[in-house]
N, C-alpha and C positions, 0 to 999 in steps of 0.2 A: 724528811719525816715519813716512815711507812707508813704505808693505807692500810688499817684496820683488818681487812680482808686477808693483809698477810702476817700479822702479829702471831697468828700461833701453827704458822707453817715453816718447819724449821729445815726444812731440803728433803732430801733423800742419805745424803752422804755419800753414793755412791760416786756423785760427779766428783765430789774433794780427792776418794781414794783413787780414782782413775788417773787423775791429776798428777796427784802425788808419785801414783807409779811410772805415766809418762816420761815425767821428769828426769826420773834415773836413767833413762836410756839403757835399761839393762835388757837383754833378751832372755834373764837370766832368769827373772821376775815372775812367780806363777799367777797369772791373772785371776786369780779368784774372786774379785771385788767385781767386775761389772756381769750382766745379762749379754754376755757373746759366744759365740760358737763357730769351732772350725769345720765343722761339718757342713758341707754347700747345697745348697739347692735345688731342686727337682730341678734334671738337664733341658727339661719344654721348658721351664719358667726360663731361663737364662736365655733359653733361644729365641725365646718370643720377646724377651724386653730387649734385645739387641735390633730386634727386626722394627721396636714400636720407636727405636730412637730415629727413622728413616717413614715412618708413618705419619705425616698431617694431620691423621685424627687423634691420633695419640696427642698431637701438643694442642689442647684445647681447655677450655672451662668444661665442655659438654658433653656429656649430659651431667647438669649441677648432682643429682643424685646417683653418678657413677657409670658406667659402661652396663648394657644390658646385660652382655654376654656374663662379665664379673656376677649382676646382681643373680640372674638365674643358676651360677654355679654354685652363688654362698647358699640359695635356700636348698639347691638340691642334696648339697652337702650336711645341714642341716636337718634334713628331710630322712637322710640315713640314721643321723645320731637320735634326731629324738622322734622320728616315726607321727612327725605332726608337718604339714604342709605351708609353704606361704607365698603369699602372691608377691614374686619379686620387684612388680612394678610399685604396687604400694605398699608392702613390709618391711620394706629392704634398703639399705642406703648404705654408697659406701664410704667411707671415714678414710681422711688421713693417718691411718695407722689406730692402734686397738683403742689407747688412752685418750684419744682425740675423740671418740665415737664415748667412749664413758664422760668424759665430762659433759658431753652436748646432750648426752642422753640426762645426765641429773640437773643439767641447767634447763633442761625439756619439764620436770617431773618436782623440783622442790620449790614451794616458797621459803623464804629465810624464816630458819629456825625449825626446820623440818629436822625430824634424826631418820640417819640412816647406819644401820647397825650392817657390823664389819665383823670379821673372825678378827681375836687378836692373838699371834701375830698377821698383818698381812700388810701387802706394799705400802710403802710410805706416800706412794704417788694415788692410790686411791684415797688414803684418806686426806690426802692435801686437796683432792680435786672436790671431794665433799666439802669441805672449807671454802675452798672458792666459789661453790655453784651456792652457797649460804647456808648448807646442811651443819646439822651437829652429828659431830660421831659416834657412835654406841658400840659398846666392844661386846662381843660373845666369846670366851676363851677357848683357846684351842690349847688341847693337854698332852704331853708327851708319852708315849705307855709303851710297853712291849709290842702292843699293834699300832706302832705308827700315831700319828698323833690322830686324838680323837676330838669333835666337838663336846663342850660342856653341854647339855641339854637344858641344866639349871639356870647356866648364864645368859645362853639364848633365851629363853622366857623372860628374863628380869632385865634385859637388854630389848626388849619390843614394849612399846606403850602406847599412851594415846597420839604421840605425834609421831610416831615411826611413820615412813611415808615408802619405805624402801628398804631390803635388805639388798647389799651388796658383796655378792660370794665370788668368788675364784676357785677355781678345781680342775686340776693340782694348784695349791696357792704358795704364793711368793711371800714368805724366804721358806717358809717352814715346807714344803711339799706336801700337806694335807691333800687328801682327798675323802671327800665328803663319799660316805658309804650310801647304801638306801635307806638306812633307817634317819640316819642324818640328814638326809633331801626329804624326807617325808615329813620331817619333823620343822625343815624348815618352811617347806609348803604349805604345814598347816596353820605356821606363824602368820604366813604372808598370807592366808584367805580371812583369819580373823582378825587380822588388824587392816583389813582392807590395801594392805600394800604392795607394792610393786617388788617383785625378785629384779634386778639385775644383773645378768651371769657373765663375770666376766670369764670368756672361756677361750683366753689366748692360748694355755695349756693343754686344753682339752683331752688330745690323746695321748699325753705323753705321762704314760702311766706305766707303772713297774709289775712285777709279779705276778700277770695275770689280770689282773681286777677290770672289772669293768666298768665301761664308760656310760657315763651316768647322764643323759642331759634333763634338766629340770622342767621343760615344757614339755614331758612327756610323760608325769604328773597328773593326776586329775585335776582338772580345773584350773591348770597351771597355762596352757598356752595364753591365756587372756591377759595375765599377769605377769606373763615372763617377757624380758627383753635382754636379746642373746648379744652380748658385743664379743667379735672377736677379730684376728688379723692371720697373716702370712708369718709374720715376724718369727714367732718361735718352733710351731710343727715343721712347717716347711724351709726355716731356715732364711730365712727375707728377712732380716732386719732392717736391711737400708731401705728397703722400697716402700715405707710407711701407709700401707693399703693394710684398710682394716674394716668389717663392716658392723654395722647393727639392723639386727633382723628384731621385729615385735608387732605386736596387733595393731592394723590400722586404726584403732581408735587413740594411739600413742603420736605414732610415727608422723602426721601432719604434723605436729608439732616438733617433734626431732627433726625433720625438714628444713621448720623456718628459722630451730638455733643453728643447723648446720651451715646452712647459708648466709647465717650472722656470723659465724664465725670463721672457720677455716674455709668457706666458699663451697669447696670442689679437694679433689684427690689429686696424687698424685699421677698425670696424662700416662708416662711412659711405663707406671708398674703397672697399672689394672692389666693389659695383655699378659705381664709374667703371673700373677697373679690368679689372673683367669685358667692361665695353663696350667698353675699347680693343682690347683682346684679339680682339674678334668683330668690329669693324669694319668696315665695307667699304672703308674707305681711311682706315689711321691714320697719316695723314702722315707719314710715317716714312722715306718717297721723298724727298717733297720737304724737308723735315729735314735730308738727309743732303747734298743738293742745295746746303742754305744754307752748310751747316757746312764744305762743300769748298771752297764761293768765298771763305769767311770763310780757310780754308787757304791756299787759291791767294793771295790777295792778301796775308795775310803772309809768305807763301815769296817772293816779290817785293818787298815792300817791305824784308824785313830781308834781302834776297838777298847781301849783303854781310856778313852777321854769321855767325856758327857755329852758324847754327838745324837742327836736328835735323826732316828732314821727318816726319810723323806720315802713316800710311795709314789712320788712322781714327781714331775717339774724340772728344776736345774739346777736346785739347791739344796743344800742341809746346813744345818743350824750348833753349834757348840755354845753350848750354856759355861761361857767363863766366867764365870763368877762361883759357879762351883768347884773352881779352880781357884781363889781366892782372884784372880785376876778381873777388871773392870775391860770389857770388850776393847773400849779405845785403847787403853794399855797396850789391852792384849793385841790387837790391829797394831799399834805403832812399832812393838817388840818383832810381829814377824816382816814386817817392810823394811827396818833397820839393819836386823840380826840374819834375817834369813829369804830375804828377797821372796816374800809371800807379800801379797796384796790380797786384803781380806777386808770387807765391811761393815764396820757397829752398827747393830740394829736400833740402837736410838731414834725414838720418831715413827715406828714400824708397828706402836701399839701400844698399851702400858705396861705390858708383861715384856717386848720385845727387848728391851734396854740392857738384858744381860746377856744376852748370843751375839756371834760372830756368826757369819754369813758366809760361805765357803763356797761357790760355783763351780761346778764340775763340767760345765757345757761345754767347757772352751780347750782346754787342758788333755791330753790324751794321759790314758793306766802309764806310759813311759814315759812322760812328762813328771807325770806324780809319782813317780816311784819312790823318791826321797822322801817323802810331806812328812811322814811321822820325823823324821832325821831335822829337819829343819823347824818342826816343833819345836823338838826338844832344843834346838841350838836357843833358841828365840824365847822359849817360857823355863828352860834350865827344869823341864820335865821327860 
């Protein structure tokens, strides 16, 4: 019999498509269904986690809340983006990877039956992790437009109320690539001062942003540092996925208590990543330019080739989104048609939101422009368009 707690979390789907694609053993396959990237990571970070598998201190529980050196790299890094300060001893804690640090943080901040309002679309794994920590989800819409998709303003209003305890944003966010502009941060700032609630940023994407725009962090805000708590990881800027180091930075009057769920929970981080970690963090060029550099021509050249379909353009992140249903096709269909017909692996957004249920999820992180050179050809094989 399932436990209540998970009756209305229904996966992600991405582990089913990955599955699925394994299976074939084909190398033929273009991976578009998972969050991976061929692009490698800053050359210190590799050198120094080679060095930390040979270090004693590295294989340790301690320090419960992370390696010093890690915690003073994430505030200082921080300290750039949003031009506000924090004491790495007591602001700072570092997480086994980004999601690990979000859920500890809303098991830190709701009691059950708290809402915490989400953009919709966005990961399926944050609103699961609101479910688990006993949160109710509130969706604010995100709309598609000739500029990139935009926040509803309306919806956000009518999605904040008297039990809103937390808004929980991403920017760039997962699947859609949104990025929140300034009037859209200011707008969400001033939700969280009048309904007395807590911003959580999840800001694994941070910099990986297209066309110029800039980088926006939200505790940099009026009256925002008190209220903000920053979670982020190595995972996707710098290309670490395996090494599950991720931290959350916020005002000591939080963070005692993120303390004692992190230590309920996952204990301690990963011993051997904090040194690559740390390295990336200090770098003097952690490729993160040129990263972002690959990930827009990988952009540009599906915005082109599927320039005839209902692709949803992305201003940052690792994904964009095809609204099939305006193709008369149902996502799953359409996800099964191109694994079948044309060795595409692609992910239904079901579960992703309540608007999310008609796109297809398309990852370009992974995949180089000559890899995808066929994709519209294998479309068409697959949808007979």
């Amino acid at each position: 019999m399932t436990v209540s707690r998970l009756t209305e979390i229904p996966g992600i789907g991405v582990d089913k498509m990955g599955d699925a694609a394994d299976a074939k053993h084909n190398r033929n396959i273009l991976r578009l269904e998972n969050l991976d990237t061929d692009l490698k990571p800053p050359a210190e970070a590799l050198a120094a986690t080679h060095a930390a598998i040979d270090d004693d201190d590295a294989n340790s529980y301690l320090p419960f809340t992370g390696q010093v050196a890690l915690r003073e790299a994430v505030v200082a890094r921080i300290e750039r983006s949003a031009r506000v300060r924090y004491d790495p001893h007591a602001e700072c804690i570092v997480s086994a990877g980004g999601l690990a640090g979000i859920l500890n943080v809303l098991l830190s901040i709701l009691e059950a039956g708290d809402e915490v309002v989400l953009t919709d679309p966005t990961y399926a794994g944050l609103i699961n992790r609101v479910r688990l920590a006993g949160g109710v989800p509130k969706f604010a819409r995100l709309i598609p437009s000739a500029d990139g998709w935009r926040l509803d303003l309306d919806s956000l209003a009518a999605a904040v109320g008297p039990r809103t305890r937390a808004l929980l944003v991403m920017s760039p966010s997962m699947p859609s690539g949104f990025v929140a502009n300034a009037g859209e941060w200011e707008a969400i700032a001033a939700h969280c001062r009048r309904a007395d609630a807590w911003l959580v940023y999840d800001a694994a994407m941070e910099r990986i942003v297209f066309d110029g725009l800039p980088v926006i962090h939200p505790a940099s805000l009026p009256e925002m540092r008190e209220r903000t708590i920053t979670v982020g990881s190595v995972s996707k800027e710098f290309r670490m996925i395996g090494w599950r180091v991720g931290w959350i930075v916020g005002p000591a009057s939080i963070m005692n208590d993120v303390r004692l769920t992190s230590l309920s929970n996952v204990v301690c981080q990963v011993g051997i990543g904090m040194p690559g970690a740390t390295a990336a963090l200090t770098s003097s060029d952690d490729g993160v330019a040129h990263a972002v550099n690959v990930w827009q021509a990988r952009r540009d050249f599906l915005l082109s080739a599927l320039g005839d379909l209902p692709v949803m353009r992305p201003d940052g992140g690792w994904s964009l989104l095809i609204d099939t249903e305006r193709l008369g096709l149902a996502p799953e269909e359409a996800s099964r048609l191109l694994l079948t017909k044309a060795d595409v692996a692609a992910t239904p957004m079901k579960g992703w939101g309540p608007q999310a249920g008609r796109y297809l999820r398309f990852v370009f992180a992974n995949e180089s422009v000559e890899r995808l050179a066929d994709i519209r050809a294998r479309v068409r094989t697959a949808w007979s368009m």
